[in-house]
N, C-alpha and C positions, 0 to 999 in steps of 0.2 A: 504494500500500500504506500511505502514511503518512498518506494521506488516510483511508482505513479504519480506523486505529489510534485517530485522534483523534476520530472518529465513533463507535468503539466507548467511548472514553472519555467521551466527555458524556452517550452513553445511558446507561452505569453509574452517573455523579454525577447526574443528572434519576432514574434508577428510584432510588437511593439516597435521595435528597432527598423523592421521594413516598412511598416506603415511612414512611418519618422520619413525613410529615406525619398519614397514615394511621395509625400508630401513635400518634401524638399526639393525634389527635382522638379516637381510641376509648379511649382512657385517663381523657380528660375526659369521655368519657360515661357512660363506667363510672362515676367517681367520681359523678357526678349520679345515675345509679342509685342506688348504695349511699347516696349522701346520702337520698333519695326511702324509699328503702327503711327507713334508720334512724329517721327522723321517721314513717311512718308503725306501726312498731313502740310505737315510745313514744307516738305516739297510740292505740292500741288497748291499752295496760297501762293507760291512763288513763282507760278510757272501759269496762271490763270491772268486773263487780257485785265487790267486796271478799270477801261472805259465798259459799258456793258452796250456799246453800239453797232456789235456785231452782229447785221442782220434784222436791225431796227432800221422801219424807212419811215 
């Protein structure tokens, strides 16, 4: 039985420990998104006509 207590405890700190890591990497990915995301914002404010009389008569 103590043999099973302590097998159940290293499964919980290993699933603990990957949860952790998984939550980790998608957090850095996320931020890479929004990074991607924010730069290409500002490039397209930058690269859009100033006047808006493109096509207006």
């Amino acid at each position: 039985m103590e043999g099973l207590a302590v097998l159940v405890m290293l499964f919980g700190i290993f699933t603990g420990i990957f949860w952790m890591i998984v939550g980790w990497r998608a957090m850095q990915a996320h931020e890479k998104l929004a990074d991607s995301v924010e730069l290409l914002a500002r490039q397209s404010n930058r690269q859009e006509p100033q006047s808006g009389s493109l096509g207006e008569d």
